[in-house]
N, C-alpha and C positions, 0 to 999 in steps of 0.2 A: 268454585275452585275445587282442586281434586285435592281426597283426603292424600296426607301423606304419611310413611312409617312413623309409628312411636320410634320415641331415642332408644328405649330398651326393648321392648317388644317388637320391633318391626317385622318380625317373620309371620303374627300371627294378630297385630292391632295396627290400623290407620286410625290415624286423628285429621279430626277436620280442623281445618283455613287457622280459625281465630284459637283453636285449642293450642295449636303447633304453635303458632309466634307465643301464645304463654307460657308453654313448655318451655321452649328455644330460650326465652328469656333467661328464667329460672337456672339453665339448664347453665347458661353463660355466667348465670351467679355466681352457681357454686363450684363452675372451672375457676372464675377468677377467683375464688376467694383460696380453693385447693392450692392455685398459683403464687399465692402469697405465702402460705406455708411453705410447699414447694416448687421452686424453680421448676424443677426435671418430673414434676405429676405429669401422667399422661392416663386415657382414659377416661372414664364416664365416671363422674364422682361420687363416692360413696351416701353422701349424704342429697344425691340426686336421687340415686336408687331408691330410698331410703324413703323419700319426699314420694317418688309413685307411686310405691306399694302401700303405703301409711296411707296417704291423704289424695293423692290425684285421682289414682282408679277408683278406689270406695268411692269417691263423693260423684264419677261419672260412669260406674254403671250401672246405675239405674235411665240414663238414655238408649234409649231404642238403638242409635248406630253403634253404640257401642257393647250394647249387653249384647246384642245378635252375636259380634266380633267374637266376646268372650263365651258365649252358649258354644258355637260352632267350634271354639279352638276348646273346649271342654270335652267336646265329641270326640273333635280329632287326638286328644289327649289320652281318652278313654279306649281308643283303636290300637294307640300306639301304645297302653301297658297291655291289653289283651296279646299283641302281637309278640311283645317281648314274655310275655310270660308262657306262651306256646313255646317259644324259643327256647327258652331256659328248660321247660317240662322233655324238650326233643331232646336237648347236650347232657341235662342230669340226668335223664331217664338212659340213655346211653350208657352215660359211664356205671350208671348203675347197672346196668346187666352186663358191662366189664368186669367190675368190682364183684358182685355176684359171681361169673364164670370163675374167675383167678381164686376167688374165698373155693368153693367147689373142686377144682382142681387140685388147690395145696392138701385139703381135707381127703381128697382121693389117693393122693402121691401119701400122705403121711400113714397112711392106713395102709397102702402097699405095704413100706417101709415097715411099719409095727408086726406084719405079719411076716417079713422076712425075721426079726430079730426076737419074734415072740414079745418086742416089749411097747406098751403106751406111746408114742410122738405128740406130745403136746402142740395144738394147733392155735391157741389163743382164743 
């Protein structure tokens, strides 16, 4: 049978056949029990979330289909801060030779100005 999305990670873990219906159970738990609290809960429930990261993934990745899962989306992880931190270094480094030009230019115009009046123009 074919793996299918995790409830919360589906973009980057499948679960196998008999993992999923344990999941699914679970998962129906604690909608029903959310339900009871609240009528109008909607969403994946907090103490589902809670229940994956705690106790479902720790105790299944140490299996082969799933450690790969989570090595590779580690990588892709690892791609995607690389990529945004070139990003970030191109827009701050930008404004920073803005910031730079306009600090230069007030320091230029103020220094004009002092040598029209003979007196100091405080730049900050």
């Amino acid at each position: 049978m074919l793996a299918r999305p995790h409830p919360i990670w589906g973009d980057w873990l499948h679960v196998q056949a008999g993992d999923m219906q344990r999941l699914m159970d679970r998962l129906l738990n604690y909608r029903d029990k959310a339900l009871e609290v609240d009528p109008q809960h909607t969403g994946t429930p907090a103490e589902f979330v809670q229940y994956c990261r705690i106790s479902w993934l720790p105790a299944n990745l140490s299996r082969p289909f799933y450690r790969a899962q989570a090595e590779t989306h580690l990588d892709t992880l690892a791609r995607r801060i690389e990529n945004l931190n070139k990003d970030i270094e191109k827009t701050a480094g930008s404004l920073l030779d803005q910031r730079d030009a306009a600090v230069a230019e007030r320091e230029w115009l103020a220094h004009e100005l002092a040598q029209l009046s003979g007196t100091d123009v405080a730049t900050d």
